[in-house]
Phi, psi and omega in degrees: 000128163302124181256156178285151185224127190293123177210168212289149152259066146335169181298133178225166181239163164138158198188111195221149171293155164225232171257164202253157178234186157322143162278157189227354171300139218016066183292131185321201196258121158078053154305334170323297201303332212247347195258316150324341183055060166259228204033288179310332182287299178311335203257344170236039154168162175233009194081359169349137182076321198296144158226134199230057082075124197222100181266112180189202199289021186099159155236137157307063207283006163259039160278143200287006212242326186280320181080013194065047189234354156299086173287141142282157172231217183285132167299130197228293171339299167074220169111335184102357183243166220202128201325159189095334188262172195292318203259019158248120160084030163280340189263306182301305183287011150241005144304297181306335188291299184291332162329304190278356208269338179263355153220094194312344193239007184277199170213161208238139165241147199276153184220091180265150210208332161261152186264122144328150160331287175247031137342120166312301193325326206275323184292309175323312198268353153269014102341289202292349188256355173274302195278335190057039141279126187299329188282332168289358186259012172291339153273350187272324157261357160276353166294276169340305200248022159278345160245059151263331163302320162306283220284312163330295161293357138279336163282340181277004167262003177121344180293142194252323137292105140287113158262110181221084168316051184216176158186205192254354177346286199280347207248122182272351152258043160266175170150179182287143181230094134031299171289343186278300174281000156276323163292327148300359158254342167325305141026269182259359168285330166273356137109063173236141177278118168248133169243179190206163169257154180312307198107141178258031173264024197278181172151170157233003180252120178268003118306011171252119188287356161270016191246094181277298224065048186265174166260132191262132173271152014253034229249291193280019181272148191293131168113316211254153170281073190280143208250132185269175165263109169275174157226180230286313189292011170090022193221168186315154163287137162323341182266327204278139169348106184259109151184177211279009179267359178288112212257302187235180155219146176223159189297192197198346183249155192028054190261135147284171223143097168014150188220142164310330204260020172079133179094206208245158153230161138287128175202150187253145154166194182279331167317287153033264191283312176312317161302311156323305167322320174296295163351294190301328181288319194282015201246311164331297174318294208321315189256035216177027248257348202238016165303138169245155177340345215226317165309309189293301160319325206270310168294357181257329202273305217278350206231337159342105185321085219273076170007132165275023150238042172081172170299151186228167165296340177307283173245005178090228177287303177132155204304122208318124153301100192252350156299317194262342161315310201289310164300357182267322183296277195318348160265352190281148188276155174312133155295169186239148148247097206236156199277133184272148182272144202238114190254019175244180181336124181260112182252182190244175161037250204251018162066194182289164229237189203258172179258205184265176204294150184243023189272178193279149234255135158321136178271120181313341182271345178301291190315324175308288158312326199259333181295321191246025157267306179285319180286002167283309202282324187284310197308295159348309173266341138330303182296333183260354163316303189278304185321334164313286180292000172284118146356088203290079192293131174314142161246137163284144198281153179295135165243158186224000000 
């Protein structure tokens, strides 16, 4: 049996109205920054101290643009492919680009749990999910279970941001996994923020057959923080997700961004925009190291640019602040945890009872009878003990 397996929502393109923010048509080159208000965020922190853990297809950690702020971590994935080659680490080396682009001082550690696009590995295994050959389907489960391994082995190496530019979107044999939501409440029980992209199944015309909208993990897993796509003209990007797991939005269109293959792309999706979001969150940390999961969320939703009917499936809360987020971190107090006060009646021991029994009282003539029935009987049996135990007289023999 084929198990399902959580795999990247890669670059997609397209660009349909949603719902509006500020306009942004036609915006220059690294429209991001200015539609984030990162500049104003950068001049009072840069993520310093932060490590934000970047689950995707590898990173190129010697592209000049990183600098020795680029870790590895374990291949969880496998597949045969290997840095150098085109289809390792196209996708991961421009999640990490945007990430640093909005905090230039954090440090990222890469994880891979994901196949490129045109990874052989990645083809075997739709393949292998069409046909249910097994032997081809022995990477298509070891897939299942890489990022629930990923997101386990970044928090236990220090990371405070999980980013996972992926989702289940494009794979129609994808979906929620059991082990993926055990690592993701591992997670936030250790007080690390996940944030997931939205999905790139977006759309409105429910005939048209690339606008699935289905749900996507780890995006829609409880805890993690799903990021929609704005695009340049200030409205939802056409492709991105419409559904209610949709937390924030960040841009999503034209992000220029690190290439595997050395220089820059333009490239579009919710991927993207997750990656700013994280960028922003590790700008939070920076100034904040004791924010818990529910805090950042709660200042990534409060500080937001808000759509001007409020959240919508669209964009979420609305598109990520990264000034008044940050200013928001640096005034928010530790959280607290206390017990909600319990306002009702106050018992002792096993609290409140059942009420009393209503059944109808026993007849005192039962009792009566059956009490002088029984003291017949032991006097009886009494009587007959001893009569049992009396000494039996000898008769003497007759003599003539």
């Amino acid at each position: 049996m084929i198990r399902k397996t959580a795999c990247a929502a890669l670059l997609a393109a397209g660009l349909v109205v949603g719902t509006a923010t500020p306009g942004l048509t036609d915006a220059p080159h690294g429209w991001e920054q200015r539609a984030m208000k990162v500049p104003s965020a950068q001049q009072l922190t840069q993520g310093k101290g932060v490590t934000v853990a970047v689950l995707d297809t590898g990173v190129i950690k010697d592209h000049p643009e990183f600098k020795g702020r680029v870790s590895s971590g374990p291949d969880f994935i496998g597949g045969g492919a290997r840095p150098g080659q085109s289809y390792w680490g196209a996708h991961g080396t421009a999640m990490t680009s945007s990430v640093l682009h909005v905090a230039p001082q954090a440090r990222v550690l890469s994880v891979r749990v994901l196949w490129d696009r045109e990874d052989p590995a990645r083809k075997r295994a739709e393949q292998a999910a069409k046909t249910g050959d097994i032997e081809a389907a022995k990477q298509s489960q070891k897939a299942g279970d890489a990022i629930a391994k990923g997101i386990r082995y970044a928090v236990d190496k220090g990371a405070k941001v999980i980013s996972m530019s992926l989702g289940t979107d494009e794979w129609s044999w994808g979906g929620y996994e059991g082990e993926t939501a055990a690592a993701v409440g591992y997670a936030l029980g250790k007080g690390v923020v996940l944030l997931a992209s939205a999905g790139n199944g977006g759309g409105e015309d429910r005939y048209d057959p690339e606008a699935n909208n289905v749900v996507s993990y780890p995006a829609a897993y409880p805890g993690v923080i799903g990021v929609a796509a704005l695009g340049t003209d200030g409205f939802r990007a056409g492709f991105s997700q419409v559904h209610t797991y949709n937390t924030i939005a960040a841009p999503g269109v034209d992000i220029y961004a690190a290439r595997n293959t050395g220089g820059y792309k333009a490239g579009d999706g919710t991927s993207p925009a997750c990656a700013l979001a994280a960028g922003a969150v590790a700008l939070m940390l920076s100034v904040n190291p004791d924010l818990t999961p529910g805090q950042v969320r709660d200042i990534l939703v409060k500080t937001a640019q808000q759509p001007p009917a409020g959240y919508t499936v669209f964009l979420g809360f609305g598109v990520v602040d990264a000034a008044a987020a940050v200013k928001a971190a640096m005034a928010a107090k530790p959280a607290k945890i206390t017990a909600v006060p319990y306002k009702g009646k106050q018992y002792f021991g096993n609290g409140p009872v059942d009420s009393a029994s209503t059944n109808a009282p026993i007849d005192s003539t039962y009792l009566t009878v059956g009490g002088a029935g029984l003291g017949v009987g032991l006097l009886c049996l009494v009587g007959a003990f001893f009569l049992l135990r009396r000494p039996r007289v000898r008769r003497r023999a007759a003599h003539g």
